[in-house]
C-alpha positions as a Markdown table, in Angstrom:
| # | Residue | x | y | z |
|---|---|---|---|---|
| 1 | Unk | 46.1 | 81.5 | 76.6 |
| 2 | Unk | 44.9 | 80.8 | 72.6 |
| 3 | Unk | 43.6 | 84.6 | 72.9 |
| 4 | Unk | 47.1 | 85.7 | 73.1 |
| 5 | Unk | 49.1 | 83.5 | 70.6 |
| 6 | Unk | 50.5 | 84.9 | 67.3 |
| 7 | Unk | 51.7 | 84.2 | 64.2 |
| 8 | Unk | 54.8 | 85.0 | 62.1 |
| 9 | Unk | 55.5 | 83.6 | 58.7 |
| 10 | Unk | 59.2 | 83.9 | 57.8 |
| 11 | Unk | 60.8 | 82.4 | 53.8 |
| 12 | Unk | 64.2 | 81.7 | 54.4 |
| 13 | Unk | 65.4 | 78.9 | 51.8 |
| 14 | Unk | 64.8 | 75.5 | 52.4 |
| 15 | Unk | 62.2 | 75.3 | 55.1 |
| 16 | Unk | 64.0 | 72.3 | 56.8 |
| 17 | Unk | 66.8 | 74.4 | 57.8 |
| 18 | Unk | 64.5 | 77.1 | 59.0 |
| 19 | Unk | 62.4 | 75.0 | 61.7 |
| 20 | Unk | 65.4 | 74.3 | 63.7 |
| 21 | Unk | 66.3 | 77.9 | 64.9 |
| 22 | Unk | 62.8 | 77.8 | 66.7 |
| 23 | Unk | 61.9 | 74.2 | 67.7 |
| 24 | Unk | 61.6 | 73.4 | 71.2 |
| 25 | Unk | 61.7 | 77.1 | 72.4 |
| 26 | Unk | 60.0 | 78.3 | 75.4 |
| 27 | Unk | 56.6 | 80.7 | 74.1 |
| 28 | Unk | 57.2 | 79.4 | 70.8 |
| 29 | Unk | 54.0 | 76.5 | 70.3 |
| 30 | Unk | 54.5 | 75.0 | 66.9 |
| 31 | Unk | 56.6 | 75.4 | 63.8 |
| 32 | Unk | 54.7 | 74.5 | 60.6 |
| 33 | Unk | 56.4 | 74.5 | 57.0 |
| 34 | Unk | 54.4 | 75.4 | 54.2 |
| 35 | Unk | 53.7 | 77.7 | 51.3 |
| 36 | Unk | 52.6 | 81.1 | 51.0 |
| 37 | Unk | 52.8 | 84.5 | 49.0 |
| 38 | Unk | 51.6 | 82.4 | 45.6 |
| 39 | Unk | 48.6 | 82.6 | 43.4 |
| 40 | Unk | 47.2 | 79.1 | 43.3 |
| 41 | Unk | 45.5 | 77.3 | 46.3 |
| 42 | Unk | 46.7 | 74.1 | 47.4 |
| 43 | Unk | 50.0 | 73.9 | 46.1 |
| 44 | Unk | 52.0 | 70.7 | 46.2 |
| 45 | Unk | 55.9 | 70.9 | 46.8 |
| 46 | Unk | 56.6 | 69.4 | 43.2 |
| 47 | Unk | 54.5 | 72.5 | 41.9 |
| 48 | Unk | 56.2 | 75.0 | 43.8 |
| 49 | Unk | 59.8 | 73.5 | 43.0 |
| 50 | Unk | 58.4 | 74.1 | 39.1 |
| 51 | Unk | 58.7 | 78.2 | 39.9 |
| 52 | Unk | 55.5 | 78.6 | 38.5 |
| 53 | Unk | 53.0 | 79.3 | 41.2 |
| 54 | Unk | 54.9 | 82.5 | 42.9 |
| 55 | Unk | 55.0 | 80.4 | 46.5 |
| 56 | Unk | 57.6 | 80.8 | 48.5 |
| 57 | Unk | 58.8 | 77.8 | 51.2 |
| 58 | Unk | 58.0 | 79.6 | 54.5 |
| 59 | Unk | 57.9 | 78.6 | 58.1 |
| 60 | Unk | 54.7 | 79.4 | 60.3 |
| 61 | Unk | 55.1 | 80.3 | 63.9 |
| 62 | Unk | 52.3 | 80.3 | 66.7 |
| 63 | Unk | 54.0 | 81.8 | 69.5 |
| 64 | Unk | 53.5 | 83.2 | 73.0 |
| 65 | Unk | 54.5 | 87.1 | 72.5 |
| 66 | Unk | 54.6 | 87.5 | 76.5 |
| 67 | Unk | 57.3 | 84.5 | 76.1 |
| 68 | Unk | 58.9 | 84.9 | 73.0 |
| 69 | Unk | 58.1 | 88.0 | 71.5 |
| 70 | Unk | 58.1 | 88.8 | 67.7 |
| 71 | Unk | 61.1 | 90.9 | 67.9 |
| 72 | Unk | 63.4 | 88.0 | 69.1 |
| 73 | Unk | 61.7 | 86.1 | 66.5 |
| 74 | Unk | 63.0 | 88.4 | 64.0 |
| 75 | Unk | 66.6 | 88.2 | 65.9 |
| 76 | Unk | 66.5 | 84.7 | 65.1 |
| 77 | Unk | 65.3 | 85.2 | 61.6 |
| 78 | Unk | 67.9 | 87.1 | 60.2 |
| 79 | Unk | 70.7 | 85.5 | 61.5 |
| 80 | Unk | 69.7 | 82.2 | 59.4 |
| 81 | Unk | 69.6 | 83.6 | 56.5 |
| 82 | Unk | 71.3 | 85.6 | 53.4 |
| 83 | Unk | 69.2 | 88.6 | 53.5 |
| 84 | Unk | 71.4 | 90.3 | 50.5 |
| 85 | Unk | 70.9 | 87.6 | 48.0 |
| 86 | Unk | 67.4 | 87.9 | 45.6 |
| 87 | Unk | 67.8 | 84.8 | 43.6 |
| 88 | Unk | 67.2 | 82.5 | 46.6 |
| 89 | Unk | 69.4 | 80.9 | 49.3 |
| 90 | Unk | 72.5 | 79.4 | 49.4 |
| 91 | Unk | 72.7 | 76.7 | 46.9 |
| 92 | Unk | 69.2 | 76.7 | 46.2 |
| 93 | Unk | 67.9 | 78.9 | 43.6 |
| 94 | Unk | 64.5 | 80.4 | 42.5 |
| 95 | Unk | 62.0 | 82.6 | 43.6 |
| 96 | Unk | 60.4 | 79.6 | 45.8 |
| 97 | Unk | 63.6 | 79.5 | 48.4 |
| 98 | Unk | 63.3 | 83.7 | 48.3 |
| 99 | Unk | 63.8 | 85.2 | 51.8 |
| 100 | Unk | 60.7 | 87.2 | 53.0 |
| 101 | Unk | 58.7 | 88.6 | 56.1 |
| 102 | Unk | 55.1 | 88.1 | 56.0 |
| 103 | Unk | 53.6 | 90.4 | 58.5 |
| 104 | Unk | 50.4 | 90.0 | 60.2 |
| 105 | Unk | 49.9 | 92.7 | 62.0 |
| 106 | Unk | 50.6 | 96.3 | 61.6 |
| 107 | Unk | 52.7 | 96.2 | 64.4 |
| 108 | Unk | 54.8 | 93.3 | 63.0 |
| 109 | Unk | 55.3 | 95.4 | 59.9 |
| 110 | Unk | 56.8 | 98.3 | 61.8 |
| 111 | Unk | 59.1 | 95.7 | 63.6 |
| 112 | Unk | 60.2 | 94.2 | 60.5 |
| 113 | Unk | 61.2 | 97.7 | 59.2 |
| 114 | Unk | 63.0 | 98.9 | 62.5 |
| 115 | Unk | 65.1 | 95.4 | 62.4 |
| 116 | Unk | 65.5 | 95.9 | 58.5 |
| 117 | Unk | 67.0 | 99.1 | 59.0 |
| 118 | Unk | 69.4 | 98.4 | 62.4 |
| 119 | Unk | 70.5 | 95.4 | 60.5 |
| 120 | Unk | 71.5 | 97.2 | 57.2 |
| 121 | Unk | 73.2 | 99.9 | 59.7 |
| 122 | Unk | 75.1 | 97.2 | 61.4 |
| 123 | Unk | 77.3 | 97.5 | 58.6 |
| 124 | Unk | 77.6 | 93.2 | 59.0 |
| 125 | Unk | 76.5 | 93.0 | 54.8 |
| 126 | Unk | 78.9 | 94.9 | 52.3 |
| 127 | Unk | 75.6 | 94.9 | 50.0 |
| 128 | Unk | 72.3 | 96.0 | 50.2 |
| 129 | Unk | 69.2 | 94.3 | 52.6 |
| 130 | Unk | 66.9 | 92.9 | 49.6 |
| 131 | Unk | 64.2 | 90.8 | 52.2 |
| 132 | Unk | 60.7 | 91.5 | 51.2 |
| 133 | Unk | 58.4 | 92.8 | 54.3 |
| 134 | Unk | 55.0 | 91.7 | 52.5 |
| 135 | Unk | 51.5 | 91.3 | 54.0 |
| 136 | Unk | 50.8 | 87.6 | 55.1 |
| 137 | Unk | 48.8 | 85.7 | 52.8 |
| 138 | Unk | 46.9 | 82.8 | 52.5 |
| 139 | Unk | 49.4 | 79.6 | 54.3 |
| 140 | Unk | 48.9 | 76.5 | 52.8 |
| 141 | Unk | 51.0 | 73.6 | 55.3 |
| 142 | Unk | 53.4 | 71.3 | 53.4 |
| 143 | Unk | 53.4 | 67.8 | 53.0 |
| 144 | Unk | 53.3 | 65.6 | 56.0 |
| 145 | Unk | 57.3 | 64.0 | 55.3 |
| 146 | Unk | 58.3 | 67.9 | 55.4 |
| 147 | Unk | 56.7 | 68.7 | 58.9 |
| 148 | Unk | 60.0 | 68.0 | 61.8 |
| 149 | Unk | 62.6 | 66.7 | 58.8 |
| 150 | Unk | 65.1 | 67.4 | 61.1 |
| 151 | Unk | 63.8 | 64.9 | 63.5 |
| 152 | Unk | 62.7 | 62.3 | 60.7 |
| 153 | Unk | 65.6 | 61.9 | 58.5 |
| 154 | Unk | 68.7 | 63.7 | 61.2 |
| 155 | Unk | 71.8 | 62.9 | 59.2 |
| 156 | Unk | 70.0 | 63.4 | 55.3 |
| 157 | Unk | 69.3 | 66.9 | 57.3 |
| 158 | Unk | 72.4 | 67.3 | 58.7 |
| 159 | Unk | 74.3 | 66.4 | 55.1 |
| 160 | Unk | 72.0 | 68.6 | 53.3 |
| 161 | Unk | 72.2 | 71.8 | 55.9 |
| 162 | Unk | 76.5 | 71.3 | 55.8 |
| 163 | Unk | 76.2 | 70.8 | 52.1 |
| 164 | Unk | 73.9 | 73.9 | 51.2 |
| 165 | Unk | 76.8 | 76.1 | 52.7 |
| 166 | Unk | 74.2 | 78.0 | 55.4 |
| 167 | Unk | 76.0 | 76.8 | 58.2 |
| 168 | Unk | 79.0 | 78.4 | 56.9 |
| 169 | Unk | 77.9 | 81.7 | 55.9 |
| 170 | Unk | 75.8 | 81.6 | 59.7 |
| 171 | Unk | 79.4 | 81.6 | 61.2 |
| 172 | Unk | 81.4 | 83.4 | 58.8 |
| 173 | Unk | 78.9 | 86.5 | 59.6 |
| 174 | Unk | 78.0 | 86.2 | 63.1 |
| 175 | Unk | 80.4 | 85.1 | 64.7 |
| 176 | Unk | 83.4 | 87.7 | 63.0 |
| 177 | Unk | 86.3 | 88.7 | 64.5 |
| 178 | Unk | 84.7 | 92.5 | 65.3 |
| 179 | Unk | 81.9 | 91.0 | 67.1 |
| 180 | Unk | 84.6 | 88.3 | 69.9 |
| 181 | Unk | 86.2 | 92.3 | 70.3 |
| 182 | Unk | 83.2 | 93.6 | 71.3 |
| 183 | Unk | 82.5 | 90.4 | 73.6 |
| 184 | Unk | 85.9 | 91.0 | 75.3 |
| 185 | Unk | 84.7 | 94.6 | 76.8 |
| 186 | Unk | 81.7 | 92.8 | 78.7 |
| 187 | Unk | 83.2 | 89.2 | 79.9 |
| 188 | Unk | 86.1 | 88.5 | 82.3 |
| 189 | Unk | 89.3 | 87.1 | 80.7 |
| 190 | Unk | 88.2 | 83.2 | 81.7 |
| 191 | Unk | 84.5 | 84.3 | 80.4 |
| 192 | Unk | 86.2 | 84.8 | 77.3 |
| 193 | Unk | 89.1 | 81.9 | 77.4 |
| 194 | Unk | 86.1 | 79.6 | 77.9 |
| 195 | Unk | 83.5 | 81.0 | 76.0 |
| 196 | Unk | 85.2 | 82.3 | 72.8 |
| 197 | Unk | 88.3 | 80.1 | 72.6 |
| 198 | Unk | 87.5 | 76.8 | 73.8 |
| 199 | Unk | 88.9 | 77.2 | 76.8 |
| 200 | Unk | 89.2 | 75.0 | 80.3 |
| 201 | Unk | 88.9 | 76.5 | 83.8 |
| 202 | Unk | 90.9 | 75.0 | 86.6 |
| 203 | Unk | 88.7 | 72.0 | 88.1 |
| 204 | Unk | 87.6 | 72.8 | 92.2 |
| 205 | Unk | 88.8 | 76.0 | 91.5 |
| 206 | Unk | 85.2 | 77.8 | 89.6 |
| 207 | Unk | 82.3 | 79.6 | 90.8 |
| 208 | Unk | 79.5 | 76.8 | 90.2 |
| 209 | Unk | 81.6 | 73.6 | 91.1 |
| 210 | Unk | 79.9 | 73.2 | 94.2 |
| 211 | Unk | 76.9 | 76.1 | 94.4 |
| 212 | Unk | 73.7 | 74.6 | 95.4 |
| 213 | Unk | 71.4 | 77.7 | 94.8 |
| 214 | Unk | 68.1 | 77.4 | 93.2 |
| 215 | Unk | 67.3 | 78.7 | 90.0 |
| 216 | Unk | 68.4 | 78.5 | 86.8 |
| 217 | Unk | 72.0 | 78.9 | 84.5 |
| 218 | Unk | 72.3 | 80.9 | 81.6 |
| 219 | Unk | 74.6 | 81.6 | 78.4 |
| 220 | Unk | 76.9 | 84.3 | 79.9 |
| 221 | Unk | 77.4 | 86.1 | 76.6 |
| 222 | Unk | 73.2 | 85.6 | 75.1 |
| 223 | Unk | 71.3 | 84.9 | 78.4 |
| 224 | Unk | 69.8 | 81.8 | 76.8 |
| 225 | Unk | 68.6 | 79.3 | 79.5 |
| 226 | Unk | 70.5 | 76.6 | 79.6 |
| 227 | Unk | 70.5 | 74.4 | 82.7 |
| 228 | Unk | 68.4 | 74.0 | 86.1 |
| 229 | Unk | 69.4 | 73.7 | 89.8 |
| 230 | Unk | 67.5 | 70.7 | 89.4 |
| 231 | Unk | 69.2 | 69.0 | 87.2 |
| 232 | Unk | 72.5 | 69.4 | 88.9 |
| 233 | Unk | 74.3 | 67.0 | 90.8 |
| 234 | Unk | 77.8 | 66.3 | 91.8 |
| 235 | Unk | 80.0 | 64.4 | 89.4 |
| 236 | Unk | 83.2 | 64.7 | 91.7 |
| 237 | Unk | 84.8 | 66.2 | 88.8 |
| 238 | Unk | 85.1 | 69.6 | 90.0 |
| 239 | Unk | 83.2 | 71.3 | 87.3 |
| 240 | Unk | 79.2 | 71.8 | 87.3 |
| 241 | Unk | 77.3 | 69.2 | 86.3 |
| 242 | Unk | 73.9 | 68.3 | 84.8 |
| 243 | Unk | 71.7 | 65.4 | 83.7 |
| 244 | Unk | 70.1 | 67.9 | 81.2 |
| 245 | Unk | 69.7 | 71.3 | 79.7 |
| 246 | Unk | 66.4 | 72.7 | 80.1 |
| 247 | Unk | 65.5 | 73.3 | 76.4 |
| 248 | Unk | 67.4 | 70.7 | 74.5 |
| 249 | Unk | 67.3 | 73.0 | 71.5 |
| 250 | Unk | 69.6 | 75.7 | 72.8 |
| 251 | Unk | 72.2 | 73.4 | 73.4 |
| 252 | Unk | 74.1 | 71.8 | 70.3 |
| 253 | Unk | 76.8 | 69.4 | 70.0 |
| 254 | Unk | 79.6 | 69.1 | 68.2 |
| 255 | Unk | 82.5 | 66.6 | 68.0 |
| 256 | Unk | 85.6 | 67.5 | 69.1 |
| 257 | Unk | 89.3 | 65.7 | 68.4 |
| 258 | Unk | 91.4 | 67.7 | 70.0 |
| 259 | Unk | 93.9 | 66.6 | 73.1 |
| 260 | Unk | 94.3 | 63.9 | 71.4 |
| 261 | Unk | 90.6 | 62.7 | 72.4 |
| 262 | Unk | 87.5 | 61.9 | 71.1 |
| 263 | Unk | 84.6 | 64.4 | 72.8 |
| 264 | Unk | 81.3 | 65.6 | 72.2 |
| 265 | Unk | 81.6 | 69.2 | 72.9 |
| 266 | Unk | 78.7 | 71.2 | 74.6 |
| 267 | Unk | 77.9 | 74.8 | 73.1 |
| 268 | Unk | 75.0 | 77.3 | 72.9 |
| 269 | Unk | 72.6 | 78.0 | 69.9 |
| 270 | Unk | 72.0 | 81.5 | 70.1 |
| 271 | Unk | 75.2 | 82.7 | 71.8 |
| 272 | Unk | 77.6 | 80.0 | 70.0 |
| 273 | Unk | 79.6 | 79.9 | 73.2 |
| 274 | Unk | 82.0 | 77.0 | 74.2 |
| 275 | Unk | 80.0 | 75.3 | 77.6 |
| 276 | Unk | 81.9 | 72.2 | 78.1 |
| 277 | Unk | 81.6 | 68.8 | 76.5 |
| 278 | Unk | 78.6 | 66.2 | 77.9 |
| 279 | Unk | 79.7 | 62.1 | 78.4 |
| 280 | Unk | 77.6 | 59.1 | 79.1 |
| 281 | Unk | 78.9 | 58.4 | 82.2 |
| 282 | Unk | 75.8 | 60.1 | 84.0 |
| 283 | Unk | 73.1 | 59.2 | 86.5 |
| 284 | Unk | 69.7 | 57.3 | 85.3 |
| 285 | Unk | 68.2 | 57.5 | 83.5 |
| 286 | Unk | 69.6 | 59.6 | 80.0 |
| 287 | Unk | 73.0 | 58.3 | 81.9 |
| 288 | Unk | 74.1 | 61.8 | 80.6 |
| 289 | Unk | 76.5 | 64.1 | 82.4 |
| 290 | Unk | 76.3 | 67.7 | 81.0 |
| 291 | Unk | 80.2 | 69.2 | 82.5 |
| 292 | Unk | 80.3 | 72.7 | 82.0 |
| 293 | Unk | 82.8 | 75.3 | 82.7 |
| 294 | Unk | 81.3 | 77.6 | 85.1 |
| 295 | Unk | 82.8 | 80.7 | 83.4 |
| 296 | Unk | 80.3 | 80.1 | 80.7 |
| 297 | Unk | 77.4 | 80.6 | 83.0 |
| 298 | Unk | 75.8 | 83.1 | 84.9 |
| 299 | Unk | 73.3 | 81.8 | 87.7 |
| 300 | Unk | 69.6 | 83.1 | 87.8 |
| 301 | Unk | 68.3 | 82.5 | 91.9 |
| 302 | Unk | 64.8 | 81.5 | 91.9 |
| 303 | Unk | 63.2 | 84.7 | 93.4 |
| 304 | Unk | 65.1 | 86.4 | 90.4 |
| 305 | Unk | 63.6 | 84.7 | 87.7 |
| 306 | Unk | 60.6 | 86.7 | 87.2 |
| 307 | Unk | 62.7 | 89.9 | 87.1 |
| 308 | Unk | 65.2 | 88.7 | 84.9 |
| 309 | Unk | 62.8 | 87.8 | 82.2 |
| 310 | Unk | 62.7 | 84.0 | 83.0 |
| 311 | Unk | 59.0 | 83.8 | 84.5 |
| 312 | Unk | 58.0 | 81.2 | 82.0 |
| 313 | Unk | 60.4 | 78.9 | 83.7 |
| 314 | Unk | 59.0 | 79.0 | 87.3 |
| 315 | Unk | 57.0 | 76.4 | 87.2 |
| 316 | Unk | 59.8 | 73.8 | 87.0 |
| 317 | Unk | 60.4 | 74.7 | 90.3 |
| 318 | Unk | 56.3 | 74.3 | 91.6 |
């Protein structure tokens, strides 16, 4: 397996907020921050903060391109970062918190262009695409209390991320109102009452409530795996339910007051779709119950896995 790992360097800001988007995922073996594209060896974080060494904060990615493969990886990229803004990211500013590819390969080059271009075509940015596409160069791995922040210090990372205003300019540009139009042409009118608007389906009245097929349940709008027949069980509340997502990473939480309640409401990382809220009234031993609208799936069977891109997954089921 080593033979046919990969790396891809992306500088996206602060490298906290850009370990996140790929922790945890399937293909994807380790997330390193560091420092690269300078001209001093070594560099300390202090020293690179100065803006005097020419490193940028950058994220190294071993991966598994027959898993996750380097074009997703760019998918990803972009969409965590400003790619029209030169001076840095979000509220932090300098040449250090640049954004920048750092190919390895001449084939990651040609992909960086290609995604470059589509995205400066997309016509999502009203100014121009400024992300360098530079050859990698020498990666020097930060300090250990930098490596996982996110898990370390979770609510200094969570201030910080809210604070920097990335989250907000994430959801201000991918989520717009032309792209929930376009969703509307491919997704059922519950599909999209669920996923897009929050929305409830009637209880013992869904596809999923009480299906007992094996195999796996994905985002309906992005396709990202998000729960296993074998995690399923019945809650006797007429909606699906889990113990646990498969990849804890593509689902997020978020808390949610409305009804007059307090909730912890369920969605998906890559697609942002609305899945259902998740409560601690579970079986053992996370006690967890994952309840999830059915319109926001779409069920994988087993013997389809392969086939549908999911073969990485199988052996759960060995």
């Amino acid at each position: 397996m080593t033979e046919q790992l990969e790396k891809a360097t992306f500088a996206g800001g602060c490298f906290w907020c850009m370990v996140t988007p790929f922790d945890e995922q399937p293909g994807i073996i380790s997330v390193i921050s560091g420092y690269m594209g300078g001209h001093t060896v070594n560099p300390t974080y202090e020293e690179v903060c100065s803006e005097t060494t020419g490193h940028a904060e950058v994220v190294q990615i071993t991966f598994d391109p027959a898993i996750y493969p380097y074009e997703k990886l760019l998918n990803v990229y972009w969409q965590q970062i400003d790619p029209t803004d030169a001076g840095g990211q979000f509220h932090d500013r300098g040449s250090s918190y640049r954004s920048a590819i750092f190919y390895h390969s001449e084939e990651q080059r040609a992909a960086a262009e290609r995604s470059k271009q589509e995205l400066a075509q997309s016509g999502r940015f009203d100014k121009p695409i400024v992300t360098e596409i530079v050859p990698a160069e020498p990666f020097y791995p930060a300090e250990d209390y930098h490596q996982g922040y996110h898990h370390k210090n979770p609510l200094r990372y969570r201030m910080y991320r809210k604070g920097s205003g990335r989250d907000a300019f994430i959801d201000r540009h991918w989520n717009t109102p032309q792209d929930r139009e376009a969703r509307k042409s491919v997704l059922t009118s519950m599909q999209y009452e669920v996923t897009q608007n929050n929305g409830t389906e009637p209880p013992f009245a869904n596809e999923y409530w009480n299906f007992n097929g094996e195999g796996i349940y994905v985002d309906i709008v992005s396709g990202e795996p998000l729960f296993s027949s074998k995690d399923k069980f019945d809650s006797h509340c007429g909606w699906p339910s889990f113990t646990k997502p498969i990849v804890n990473a593509n689902v997020k939480e978020k808390q949610d007051l409305s009804h007059g309640m307090i909730r912890t409401e369920v969605r998906s990382r890559e697609g942002d779709s609305h899945l259902g809220h998740v409560f601690d009234d579970g079986p053992g031993p996370t006690r967890l119950r994952y309840c999830i609208n059915s319109a926001s799936l779409r069920f994988i069977p087993k013997d389809e896995m392969e086939k549908e891109g999911y073969g990485h997954l199988l052996k759960d089921f060995q």
